[in-house]
One Martini backbone bead per residue (centre of mass of N, CA, C, O) as a GRO file, in nm:
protein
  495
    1UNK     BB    1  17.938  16.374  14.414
    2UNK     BB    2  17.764  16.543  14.616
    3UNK     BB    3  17.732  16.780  14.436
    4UNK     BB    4  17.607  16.661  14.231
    5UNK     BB    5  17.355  16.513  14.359
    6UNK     BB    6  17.266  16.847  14.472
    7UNK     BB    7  17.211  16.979  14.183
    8UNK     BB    8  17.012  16.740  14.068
    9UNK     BB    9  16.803  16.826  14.276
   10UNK     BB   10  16.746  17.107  14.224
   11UNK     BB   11  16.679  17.073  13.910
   12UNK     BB   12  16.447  16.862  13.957
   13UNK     BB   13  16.137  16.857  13.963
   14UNK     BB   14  15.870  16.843  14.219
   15UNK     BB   15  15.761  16.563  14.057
   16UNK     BB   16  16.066  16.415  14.106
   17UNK     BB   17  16.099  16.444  14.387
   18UNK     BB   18  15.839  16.313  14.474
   19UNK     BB   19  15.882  16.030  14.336
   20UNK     BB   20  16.164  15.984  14.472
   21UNK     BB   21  16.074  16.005  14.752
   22UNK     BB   22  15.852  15.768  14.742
   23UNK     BB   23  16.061  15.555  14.649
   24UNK     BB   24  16.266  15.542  14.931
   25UNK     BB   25  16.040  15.483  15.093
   26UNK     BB   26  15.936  15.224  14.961
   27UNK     BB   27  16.186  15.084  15.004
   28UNK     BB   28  16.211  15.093  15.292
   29UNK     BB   29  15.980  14.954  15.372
   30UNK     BB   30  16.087  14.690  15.216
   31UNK     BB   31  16.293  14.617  15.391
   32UNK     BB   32  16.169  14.590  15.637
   33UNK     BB   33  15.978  14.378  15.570
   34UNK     BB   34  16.182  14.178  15.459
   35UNK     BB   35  16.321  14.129  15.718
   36UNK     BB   36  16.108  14.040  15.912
   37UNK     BB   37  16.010  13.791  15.700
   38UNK     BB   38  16.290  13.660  15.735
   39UNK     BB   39  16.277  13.641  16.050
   40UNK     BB   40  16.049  13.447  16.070
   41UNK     BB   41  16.091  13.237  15.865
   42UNK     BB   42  16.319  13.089  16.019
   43UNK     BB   43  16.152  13.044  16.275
   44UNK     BB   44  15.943  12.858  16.168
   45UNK     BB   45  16.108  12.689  16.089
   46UNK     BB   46  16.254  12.554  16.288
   47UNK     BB   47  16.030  12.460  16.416
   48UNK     BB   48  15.912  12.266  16.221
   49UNK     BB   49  16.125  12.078  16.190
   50UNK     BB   50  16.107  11.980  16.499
   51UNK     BB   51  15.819  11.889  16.460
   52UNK     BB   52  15.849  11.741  16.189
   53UNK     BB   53  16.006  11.506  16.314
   54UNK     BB   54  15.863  11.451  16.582
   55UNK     BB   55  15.585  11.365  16.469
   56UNK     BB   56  15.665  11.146  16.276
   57UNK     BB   57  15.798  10.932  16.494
   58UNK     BB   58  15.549  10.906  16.621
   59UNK     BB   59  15.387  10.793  16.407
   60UNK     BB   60  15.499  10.561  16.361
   61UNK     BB   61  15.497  10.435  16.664
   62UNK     BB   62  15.182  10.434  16.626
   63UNK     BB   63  15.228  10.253  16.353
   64UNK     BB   64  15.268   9.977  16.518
   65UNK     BB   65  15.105   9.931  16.714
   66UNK     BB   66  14.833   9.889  16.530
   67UNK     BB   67  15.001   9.668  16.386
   68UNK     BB   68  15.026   9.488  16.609
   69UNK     BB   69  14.738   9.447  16.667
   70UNK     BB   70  14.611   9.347  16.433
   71UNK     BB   71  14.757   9.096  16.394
   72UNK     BB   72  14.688   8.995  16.649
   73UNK     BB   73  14.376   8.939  16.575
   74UNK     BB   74  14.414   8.844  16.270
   75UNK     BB   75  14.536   8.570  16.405
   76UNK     BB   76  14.304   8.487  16.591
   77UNK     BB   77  14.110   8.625  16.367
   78UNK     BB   78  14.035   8.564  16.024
   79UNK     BB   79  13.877   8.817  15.897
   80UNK     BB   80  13.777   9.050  15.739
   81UNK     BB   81  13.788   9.302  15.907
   82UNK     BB   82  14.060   9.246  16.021
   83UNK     BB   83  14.181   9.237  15.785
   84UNK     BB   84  14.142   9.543  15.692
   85UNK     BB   85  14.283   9.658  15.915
   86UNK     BB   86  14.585   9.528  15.862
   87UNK     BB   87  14.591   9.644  15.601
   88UNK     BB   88  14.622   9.918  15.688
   89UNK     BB   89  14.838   9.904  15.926
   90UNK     BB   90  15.038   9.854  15.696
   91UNK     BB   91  15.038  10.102  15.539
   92UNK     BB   92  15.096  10.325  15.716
   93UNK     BB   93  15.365  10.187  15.828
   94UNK     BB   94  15.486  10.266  15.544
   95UNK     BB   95  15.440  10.587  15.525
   96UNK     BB   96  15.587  10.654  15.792
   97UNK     BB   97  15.851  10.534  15.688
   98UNK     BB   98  15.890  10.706  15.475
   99UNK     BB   99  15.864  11.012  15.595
  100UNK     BB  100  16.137  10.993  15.716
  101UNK     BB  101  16.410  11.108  15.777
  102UNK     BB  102  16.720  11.113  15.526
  103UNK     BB  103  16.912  11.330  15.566
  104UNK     BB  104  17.219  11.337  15.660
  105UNK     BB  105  17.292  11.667  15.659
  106UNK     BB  106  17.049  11.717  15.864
  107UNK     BB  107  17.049  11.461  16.077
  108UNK     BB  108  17.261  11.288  16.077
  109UNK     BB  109  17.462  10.993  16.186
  110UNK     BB  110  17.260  10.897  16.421
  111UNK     BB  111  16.988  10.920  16.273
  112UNK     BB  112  17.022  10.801  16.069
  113UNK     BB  113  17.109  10.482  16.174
  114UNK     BB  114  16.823  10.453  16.323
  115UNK     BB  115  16.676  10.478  16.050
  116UNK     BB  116  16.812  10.253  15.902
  117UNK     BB  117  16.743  10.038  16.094
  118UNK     BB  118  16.385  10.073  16.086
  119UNK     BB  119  16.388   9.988  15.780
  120UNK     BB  120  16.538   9.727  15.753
  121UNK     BB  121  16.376   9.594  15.972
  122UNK     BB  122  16.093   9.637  15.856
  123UNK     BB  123  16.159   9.475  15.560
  124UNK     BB  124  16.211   9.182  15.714
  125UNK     BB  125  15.961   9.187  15.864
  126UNK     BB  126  15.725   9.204  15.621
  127UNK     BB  127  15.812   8.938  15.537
  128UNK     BB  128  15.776   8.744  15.736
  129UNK     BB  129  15.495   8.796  15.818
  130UNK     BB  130  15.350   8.740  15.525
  131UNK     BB  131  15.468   8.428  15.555
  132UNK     BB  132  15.336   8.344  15.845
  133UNK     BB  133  15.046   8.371  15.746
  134UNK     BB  134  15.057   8.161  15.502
  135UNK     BB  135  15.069   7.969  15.721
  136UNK     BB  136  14.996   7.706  15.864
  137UNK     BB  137  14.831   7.637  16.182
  138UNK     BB  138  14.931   7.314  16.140
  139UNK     BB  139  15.199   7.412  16.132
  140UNK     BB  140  15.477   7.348  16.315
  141UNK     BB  141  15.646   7.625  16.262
  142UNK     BB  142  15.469   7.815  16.314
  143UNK     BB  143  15.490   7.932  16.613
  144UNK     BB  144  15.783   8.018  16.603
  145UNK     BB  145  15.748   8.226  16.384
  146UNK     BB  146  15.556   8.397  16.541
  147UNK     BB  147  15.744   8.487  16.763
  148UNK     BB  148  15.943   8.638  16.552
  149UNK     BB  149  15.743   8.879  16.515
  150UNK     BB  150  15.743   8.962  16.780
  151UNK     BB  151  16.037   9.000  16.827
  152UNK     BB  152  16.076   9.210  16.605
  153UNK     BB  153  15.841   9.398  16.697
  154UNK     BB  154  16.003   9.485  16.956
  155UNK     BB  155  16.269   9.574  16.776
  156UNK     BB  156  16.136   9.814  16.671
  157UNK     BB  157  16.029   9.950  16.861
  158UNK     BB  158  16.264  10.030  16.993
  159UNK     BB  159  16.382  10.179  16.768
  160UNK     BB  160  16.171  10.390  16.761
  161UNK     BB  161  16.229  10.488  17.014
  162UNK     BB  162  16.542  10.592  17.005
  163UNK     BB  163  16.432  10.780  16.752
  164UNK     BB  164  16.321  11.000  16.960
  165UNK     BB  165  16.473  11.037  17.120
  166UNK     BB  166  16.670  11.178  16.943
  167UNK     BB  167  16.517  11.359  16.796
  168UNK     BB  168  16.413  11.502  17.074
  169UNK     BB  169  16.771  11.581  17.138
  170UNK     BB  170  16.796  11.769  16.891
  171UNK     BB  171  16.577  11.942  16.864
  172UNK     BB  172  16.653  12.080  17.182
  173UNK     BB  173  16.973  12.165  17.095
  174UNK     BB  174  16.852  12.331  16.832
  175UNK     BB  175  16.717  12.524  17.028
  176UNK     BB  176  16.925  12.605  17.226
  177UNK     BB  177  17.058  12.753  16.959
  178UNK     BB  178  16.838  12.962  16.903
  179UNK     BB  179  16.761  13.116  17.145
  180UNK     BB  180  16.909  13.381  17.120
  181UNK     BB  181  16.815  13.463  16.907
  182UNK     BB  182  16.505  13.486  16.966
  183UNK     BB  183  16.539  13.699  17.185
  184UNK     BB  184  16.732  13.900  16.951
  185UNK     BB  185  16.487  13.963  16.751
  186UNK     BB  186  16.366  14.248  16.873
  187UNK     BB  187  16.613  14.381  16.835
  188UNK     BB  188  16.651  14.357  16.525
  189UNK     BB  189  16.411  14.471  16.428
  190UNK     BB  190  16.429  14.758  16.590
  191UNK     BB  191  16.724  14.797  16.469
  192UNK     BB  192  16.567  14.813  16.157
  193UNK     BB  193  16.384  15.031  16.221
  194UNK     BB  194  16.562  15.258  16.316
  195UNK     BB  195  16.671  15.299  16.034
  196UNK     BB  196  16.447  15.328  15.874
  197UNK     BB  197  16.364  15.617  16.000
  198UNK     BB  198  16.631  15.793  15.953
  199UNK     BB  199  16.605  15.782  15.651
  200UNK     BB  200  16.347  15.895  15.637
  201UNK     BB  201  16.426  16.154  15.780
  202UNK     BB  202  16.594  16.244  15.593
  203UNK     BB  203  16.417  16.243  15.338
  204UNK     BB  204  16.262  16.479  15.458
  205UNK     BB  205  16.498  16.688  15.510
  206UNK     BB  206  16.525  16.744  15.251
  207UNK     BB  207  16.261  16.811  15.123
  208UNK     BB  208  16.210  17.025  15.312
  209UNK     BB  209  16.460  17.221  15.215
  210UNK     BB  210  16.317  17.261  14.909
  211UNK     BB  211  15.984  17.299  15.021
  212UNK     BB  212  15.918  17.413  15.262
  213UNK     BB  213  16.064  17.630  15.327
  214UNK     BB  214  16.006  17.829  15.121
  215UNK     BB  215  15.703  17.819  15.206
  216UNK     BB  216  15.764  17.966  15.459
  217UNK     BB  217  15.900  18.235  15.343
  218UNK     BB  218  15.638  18.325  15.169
  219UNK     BB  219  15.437  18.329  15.412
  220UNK     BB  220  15.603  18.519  15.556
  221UNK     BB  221  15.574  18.745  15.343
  222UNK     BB  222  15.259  18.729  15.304
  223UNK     BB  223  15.227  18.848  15.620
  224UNK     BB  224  15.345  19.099  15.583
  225UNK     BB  225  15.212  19.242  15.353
  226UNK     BB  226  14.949  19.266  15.462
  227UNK     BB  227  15.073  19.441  15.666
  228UNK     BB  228  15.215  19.655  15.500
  229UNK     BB  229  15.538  19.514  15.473
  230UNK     BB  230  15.840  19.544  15.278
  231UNK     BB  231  16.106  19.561  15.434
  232UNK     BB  232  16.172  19.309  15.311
  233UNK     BB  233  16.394  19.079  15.173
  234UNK     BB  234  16.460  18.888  14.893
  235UNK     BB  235  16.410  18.591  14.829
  236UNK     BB  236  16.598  18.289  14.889
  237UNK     BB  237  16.759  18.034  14.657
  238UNK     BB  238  16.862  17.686  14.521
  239UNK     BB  239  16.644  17.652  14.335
  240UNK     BB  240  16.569  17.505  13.971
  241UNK     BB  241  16.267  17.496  14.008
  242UNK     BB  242  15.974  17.591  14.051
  243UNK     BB  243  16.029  17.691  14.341
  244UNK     BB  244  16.254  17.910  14.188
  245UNK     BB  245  16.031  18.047  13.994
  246UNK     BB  246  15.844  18.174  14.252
  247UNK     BB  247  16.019  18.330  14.380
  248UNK     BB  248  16.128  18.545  14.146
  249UNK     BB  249  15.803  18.646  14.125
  250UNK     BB  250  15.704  18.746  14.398
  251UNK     BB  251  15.955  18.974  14.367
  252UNK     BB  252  15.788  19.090  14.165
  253UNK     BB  253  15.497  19.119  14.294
  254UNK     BB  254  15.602  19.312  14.531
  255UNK     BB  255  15.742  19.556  14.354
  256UNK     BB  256  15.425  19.599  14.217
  257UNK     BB  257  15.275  19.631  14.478
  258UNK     BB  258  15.397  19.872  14.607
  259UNK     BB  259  15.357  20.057  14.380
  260UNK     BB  260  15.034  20.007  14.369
  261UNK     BB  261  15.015  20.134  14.678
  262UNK     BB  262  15.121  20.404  14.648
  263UNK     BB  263  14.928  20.516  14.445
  264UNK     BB  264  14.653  20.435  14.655
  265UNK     BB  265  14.753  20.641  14.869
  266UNK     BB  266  14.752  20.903  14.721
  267UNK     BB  267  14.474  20.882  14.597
  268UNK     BB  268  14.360  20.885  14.898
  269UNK     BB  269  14.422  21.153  14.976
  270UNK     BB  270  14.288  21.293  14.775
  271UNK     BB  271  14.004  21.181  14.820
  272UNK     BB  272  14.028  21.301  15.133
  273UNK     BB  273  14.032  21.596  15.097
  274UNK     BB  274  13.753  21.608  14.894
  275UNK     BB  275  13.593  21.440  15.113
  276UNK     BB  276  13.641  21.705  15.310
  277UNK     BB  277  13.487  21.939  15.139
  278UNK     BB  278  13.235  21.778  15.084
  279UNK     BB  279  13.168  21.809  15.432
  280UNK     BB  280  13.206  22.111  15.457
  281UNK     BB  281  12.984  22.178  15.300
  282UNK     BB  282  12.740  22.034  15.408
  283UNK     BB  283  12.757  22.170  15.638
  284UNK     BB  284  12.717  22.430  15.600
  285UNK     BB  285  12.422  22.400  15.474
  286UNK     BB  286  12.322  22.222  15.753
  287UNK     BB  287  12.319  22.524  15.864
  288UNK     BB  288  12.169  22.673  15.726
  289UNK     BB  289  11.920  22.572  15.731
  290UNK     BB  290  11.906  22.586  16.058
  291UNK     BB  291  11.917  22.913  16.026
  292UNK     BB  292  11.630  22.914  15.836
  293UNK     BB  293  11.453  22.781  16.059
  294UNK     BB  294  11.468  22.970  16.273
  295UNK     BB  295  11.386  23.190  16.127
  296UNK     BB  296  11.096  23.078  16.089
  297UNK     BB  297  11.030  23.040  16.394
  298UNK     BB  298  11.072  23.356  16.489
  299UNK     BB  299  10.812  23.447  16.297
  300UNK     BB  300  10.650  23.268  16.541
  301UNK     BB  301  10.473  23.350  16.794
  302UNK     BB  302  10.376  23.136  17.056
  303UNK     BB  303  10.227  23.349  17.256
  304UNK     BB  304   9.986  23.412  17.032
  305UNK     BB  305   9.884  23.130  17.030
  306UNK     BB  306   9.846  23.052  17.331
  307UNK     BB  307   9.649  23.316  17.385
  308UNK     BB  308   9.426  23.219  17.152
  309UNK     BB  309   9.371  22.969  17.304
  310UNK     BB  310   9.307  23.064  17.588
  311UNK     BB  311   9.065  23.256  17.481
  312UNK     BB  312   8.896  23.051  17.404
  313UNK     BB  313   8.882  22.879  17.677
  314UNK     BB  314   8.719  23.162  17.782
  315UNK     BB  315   8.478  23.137  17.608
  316UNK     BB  316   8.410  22.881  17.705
  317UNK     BB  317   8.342  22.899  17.971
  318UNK     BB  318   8.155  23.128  17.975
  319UNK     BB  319   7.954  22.909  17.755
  320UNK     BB  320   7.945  22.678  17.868
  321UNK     BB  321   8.203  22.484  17.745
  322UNK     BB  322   8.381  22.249  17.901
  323UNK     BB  323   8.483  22.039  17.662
  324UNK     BB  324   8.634  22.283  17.473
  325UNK     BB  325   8.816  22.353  17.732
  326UNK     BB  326   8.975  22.112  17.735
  327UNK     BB  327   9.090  22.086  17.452
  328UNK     BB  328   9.240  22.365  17.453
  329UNK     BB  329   9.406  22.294  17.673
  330UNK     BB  330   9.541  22.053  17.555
  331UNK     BB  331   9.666  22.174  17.291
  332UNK     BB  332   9.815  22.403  17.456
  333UNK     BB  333  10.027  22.189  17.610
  334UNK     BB  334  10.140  22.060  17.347
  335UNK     BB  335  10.284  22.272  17.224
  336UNK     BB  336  10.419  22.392  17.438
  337UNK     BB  337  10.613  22.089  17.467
  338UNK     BB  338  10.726  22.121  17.175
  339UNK     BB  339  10.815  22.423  17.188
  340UNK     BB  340  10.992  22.467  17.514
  341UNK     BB  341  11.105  22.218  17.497
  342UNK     BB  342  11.515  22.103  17.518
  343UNK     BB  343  11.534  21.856  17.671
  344UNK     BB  344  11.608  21.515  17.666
  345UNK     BB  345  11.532  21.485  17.964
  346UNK     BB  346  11.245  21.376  18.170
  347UNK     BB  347  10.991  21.377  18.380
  348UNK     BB  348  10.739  21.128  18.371
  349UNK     BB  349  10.544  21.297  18.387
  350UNK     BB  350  10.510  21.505  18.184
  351UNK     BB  351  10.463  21.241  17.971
  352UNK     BB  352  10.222  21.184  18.060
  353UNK     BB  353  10.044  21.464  18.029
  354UNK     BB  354  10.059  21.436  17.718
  355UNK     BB  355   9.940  21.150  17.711
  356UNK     BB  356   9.697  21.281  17.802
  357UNK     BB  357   9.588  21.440  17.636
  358UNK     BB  358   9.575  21.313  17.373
  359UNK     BB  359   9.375  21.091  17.436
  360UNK     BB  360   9.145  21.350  17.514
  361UNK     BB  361   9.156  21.402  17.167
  362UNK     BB  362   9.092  21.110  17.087
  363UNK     BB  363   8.833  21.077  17.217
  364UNK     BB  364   8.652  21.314  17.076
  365UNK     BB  365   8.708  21.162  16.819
  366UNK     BB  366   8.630  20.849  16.897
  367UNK     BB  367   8.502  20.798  17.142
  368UNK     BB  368   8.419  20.486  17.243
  369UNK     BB  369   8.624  20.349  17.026
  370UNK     BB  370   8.850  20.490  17.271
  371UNK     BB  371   9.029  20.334  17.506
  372UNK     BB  372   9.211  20.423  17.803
  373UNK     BB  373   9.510  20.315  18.030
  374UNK     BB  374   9.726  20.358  18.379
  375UNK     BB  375   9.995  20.186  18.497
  376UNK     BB  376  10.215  20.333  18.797
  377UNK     BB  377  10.529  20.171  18.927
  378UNK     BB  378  10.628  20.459  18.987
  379UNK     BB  379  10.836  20.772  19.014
  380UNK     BB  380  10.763  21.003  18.834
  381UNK     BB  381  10.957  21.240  18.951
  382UNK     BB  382  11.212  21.064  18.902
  383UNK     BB  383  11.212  20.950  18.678
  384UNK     BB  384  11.376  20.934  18.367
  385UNK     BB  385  11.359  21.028  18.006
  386UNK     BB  386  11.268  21.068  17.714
  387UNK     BB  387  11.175  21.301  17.486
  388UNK     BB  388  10.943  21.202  17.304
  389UNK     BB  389  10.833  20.929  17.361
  390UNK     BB  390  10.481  20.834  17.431
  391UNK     BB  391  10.305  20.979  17.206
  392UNK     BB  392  10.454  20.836  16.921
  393UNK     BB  393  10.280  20.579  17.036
  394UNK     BB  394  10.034  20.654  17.090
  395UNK     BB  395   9.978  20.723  16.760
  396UNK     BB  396  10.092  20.450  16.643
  397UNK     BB  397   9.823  20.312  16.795
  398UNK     BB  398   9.580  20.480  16.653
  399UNK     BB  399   9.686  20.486  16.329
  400UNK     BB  400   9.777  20.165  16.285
  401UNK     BB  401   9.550  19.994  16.499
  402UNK     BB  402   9.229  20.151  16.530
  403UNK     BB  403   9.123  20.296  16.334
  404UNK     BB  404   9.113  20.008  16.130
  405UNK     BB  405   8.901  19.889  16.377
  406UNK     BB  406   8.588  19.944  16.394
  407UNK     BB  407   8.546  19.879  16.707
  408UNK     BB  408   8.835  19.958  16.786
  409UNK     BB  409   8.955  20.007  17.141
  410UNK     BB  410   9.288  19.958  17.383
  411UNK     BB  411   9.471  20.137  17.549
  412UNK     BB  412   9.796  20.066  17.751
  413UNK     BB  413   9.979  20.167  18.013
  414UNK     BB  414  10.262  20.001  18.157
  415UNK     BB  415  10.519  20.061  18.457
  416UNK     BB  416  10.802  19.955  18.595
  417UNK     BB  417  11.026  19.713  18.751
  418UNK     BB  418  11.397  19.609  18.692
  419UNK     BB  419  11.564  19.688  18.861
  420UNK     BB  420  11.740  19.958  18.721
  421UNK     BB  421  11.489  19.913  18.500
  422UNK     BB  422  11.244  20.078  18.314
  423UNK     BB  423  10.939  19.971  18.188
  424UNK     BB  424  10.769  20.020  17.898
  425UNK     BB  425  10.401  19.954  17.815
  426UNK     BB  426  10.238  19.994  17.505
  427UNK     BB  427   9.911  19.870  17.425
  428UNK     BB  428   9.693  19.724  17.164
  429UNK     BB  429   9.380  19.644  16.988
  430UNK     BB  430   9.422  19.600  16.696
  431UNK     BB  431   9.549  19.450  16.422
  432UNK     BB  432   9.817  19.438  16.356
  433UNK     BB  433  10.031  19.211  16.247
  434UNK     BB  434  10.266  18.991  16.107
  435UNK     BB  435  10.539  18.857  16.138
  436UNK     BB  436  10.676  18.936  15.862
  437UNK     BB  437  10.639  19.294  15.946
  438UNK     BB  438  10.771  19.261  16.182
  439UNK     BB  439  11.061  19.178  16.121
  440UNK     BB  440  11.091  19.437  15.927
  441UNK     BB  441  11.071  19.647  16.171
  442UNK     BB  442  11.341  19.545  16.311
  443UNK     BB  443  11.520  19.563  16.101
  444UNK     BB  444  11.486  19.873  16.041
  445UNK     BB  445  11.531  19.997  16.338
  446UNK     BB  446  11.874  19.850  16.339
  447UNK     BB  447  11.919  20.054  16.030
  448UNK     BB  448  11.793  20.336  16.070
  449UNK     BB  449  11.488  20.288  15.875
  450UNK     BB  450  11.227  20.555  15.842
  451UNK     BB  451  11.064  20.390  15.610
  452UNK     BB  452  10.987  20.122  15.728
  453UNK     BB  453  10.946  20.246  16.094
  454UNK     BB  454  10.964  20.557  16.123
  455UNK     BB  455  11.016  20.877  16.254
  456UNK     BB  456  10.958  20.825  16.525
  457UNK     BB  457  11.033  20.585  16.618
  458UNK     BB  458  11.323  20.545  16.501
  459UNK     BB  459  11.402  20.782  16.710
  460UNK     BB  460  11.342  20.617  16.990
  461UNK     BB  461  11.529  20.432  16.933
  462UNK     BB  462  11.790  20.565  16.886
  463UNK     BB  463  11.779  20.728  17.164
  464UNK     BB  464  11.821  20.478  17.366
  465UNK     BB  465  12.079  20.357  17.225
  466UNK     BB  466  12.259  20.637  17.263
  467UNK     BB  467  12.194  20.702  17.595
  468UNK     BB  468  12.212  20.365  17.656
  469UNK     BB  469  12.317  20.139  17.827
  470UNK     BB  470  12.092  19.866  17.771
  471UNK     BB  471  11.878  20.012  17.572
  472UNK     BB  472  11.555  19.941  17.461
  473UNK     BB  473  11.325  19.779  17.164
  474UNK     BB  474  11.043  19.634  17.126
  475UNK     BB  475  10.828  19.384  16.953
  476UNK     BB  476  10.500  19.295  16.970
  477UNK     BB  477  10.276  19.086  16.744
  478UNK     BB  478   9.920  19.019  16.617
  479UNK     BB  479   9.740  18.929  16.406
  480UNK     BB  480   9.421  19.038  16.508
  481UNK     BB  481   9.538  19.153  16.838
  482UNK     BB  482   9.808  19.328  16.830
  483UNK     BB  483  10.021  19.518  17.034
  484UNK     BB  484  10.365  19.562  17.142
  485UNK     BB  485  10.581  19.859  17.312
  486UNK     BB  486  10.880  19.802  17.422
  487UNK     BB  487  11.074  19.981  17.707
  488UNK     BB  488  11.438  20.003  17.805
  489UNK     BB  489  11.557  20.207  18.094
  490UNK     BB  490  11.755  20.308  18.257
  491UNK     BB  491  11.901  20.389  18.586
  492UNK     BB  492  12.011  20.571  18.812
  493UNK     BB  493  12.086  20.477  19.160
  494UNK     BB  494  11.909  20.735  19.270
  495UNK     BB  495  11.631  20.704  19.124
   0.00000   0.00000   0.00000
């Protein structure tokens, strides 16, 4: 049998497991819920009725009480008032006796008898009242008469006494019975609750093994897989739903994906030995290119240069002609610092002195409308820098910010210390940028595109960044007043 209904479930779709799963939940709570309401029901129940038999009791012995008084001022004065009084409180105690219990197997004997007692005392009771009221008040009997309906009452009320306390002792003995069960009625719930977990627990167990496991077992295989590690063996289930027919798929989709991988592994192997000869190439041609490039700088003598530099400034020297000789002097400086510097790092001096010279042929060029000022918070022969720092940012302040601007401007280059890190700040009066400008300018520079950022830039972001861990290079710029080129470069601690 057990047998049967493991085949069974093995074989019924993964909807009817889940239906099945969820109706023996819905069961098993409902039978606790049940259980609960069952236990509560009767423990209230017992309750009511203790308590409903004592009001009762109570109830009547209270309308005995009201309708003696009522009886009694009645008989003193009998108004209207009085009558309506006396005959309310007697329809109530007719109502409170009516209400008492009366089931003999429910109440018991002495219950029972006490009942009986007061319901004939006060039938007797009731006719004798009635008969006594209509008596006139100065008939001879009048008087006795009405003695005997006090005695009858004072009968009743003891009668009434009696049933409450039986009531009182058989509810109290009631309850005495039922207190045990009340104690253990919080473990009858915890133990029947207990039941009801350990059912779901099973069933979760099951469903568990045919629905969770298969499924830890794909996104295992399928995480071996992504590491590309086939080596696993392939996945086994005895369902017969669609998780066994998933498992079956995934084992197809494994060794077609294997296959898959092995031949993209081929491919690439043949794409990278093609893509290393196509590197192999073009090194070649850029080395062809940089020999035909030296080739043609080696045709240029640059002392040839240097000396016709030299022999004009000797002839304006000599023409006294100051002005002409100090800017030939300062263009021959230049050359000869781009074309004879070979070190990528060198002492701030050398490049202050090439930006000094820079300055002194663009004031000449620009006169009055461009001022330079420099000042330098740091020790020149020692700081160290990259080559072809300072010209190219000092060239883009001038062709970029102030040639633009009709009454020209001010460049400022101001070098300080920051703990280890010399910062070199170049600032212009130019046109400036605007913010999104400005903001594509810095995407440019670190995606190091110099159709953007222009190729001096370009080249200092890129060597800074290259050459110094913690090296920076910012903009700041704001449109109609001006730019600013801040960079940040380490220093060696003996420097």
């Amino acid at each position: 049998m057990f047998k049967y209904l493991k085949n069974l479930w093995l074989r019924i779709s993964i909807k009817k497991k889940l239906g099945s799963f969820a109706a023996m939940v819905i069961l098993a709570m409902g039978l606790s819920v049940a259980f609960n309401i069952r236990v509560m029901k009767f423990s209230l129940d017992s309750f009511n009725i203790i308590l409903n038999d004592n009001s009762r009791c109570h109830d009547f012995q209270e309308a005995m009480e009201l309708e003696i008084r009522a009886f009694e001022n009645y008989v003193k004065e009998r108004t209207p008032d009085n009558r309506e009084e006396y005959v309310l409180a007697c329809v109530r105690s007719e109502r409170c006796l009516k209400s008492l219990p009366a089931n003999y197997s429910r109440i018991g004997e002495e219950r029972y008898a006490r009942t009986w007692n007061v319901r004939n005392g006060y039938e007797g009771y009731s006719l004798f009242r009635e008969k006594v009221l209509n008596m006139n008040t100065q008939d001879q009997n009048f008087i006795p008469s009405l003695y005997r309906v006090y005695a009858m009452q004072s009968y009743l009320q003891t009668y009434a006494r009696r049933l409450v306390q039986v009531t009182l002792k058989e509810g109290n003995d009631s309850y005495q019975e039922k207190v045990p069960f009340f104690y253990n009625m919080p473990y009858l719930i915890l133990m029947f609750s207990l039941v009801m977990m350990v059912v779901a627990m099973c069933l979760t167990k099951i469903l568990s093994n045919t629905l969770i496991n298969p499924l830890v077992m794909l996104a295992h295989s399928t995480r071996k897989i992504a590491r590309n590690d086939f080596s696993e063996a392939d996945l086994t289930g005895e369902n017969q739903d669609e998780m066994g027919e998933l498992v079956m798929a995934f084992n197809k989709m494994k060794h077609s994906t294997e296959g898959y991988i092995n031949t993209l592994k081929e491919n690439n192997e043949m794409s990278a030995l093609l893509h290393k000869e196509e590197l192999e190439k073009v090194e070649m041609e850029k080395r062809l290119d940089a020999t035909r490039l030296e080739l043609l700088k080696s045709q240029i003598n640059p002392h040839f240069l240097f000396n016709t530099l030299n022999m004009i400034a000797c002839m304006a020297k000599l023409e006294e002609a100051g002005t002409t000789e100090r800017m030939i002097s300062s263009m021959s400086n230049l050359f000869r610092y781009n074309l004879k510097v070979s070190e990528q790092i060198v002492p701030l001096e050398q490049e202050l002195k090439v930006v000094q010279d820079y300055m002194y042929l663009q004031q000449m060029r620009f006169g009055s409308r461009l001022r330079y000022d420099c000042k330098v918070e740091v020790d020149e022969k020692r700081v160290m820098i990259p080559a072809f720092t300072l010209q190219p940012v000092a060239e883009n302040a001038i062709i970029h910010g102030l040639s633009r601007k009709e009454q020209g401007g001010r460049i400022f280059l101001r070098i300080w210390r920051d703990g280890s890190d010399v910062i070199i700040s170049m600032a212009d009066t130019g046109v400036g940028m605007s913010e999104e400008w400005c903001q594509e300018l810095a995407e440019a520079l670190k995606v190091r595109s110099t159709a953007g950022a222009g190729i001096g830039l370009g080249n200092i972001y890129k060597r800074i960044h290259t050459m110094y861990q913690g090296g920076d290079l910012n903009i700041y710029s704001q449109e109609g007043r001006g730019t600013v080129i801040q960079m940040k470069i380490p220093q060696e601690e003996n420097t």
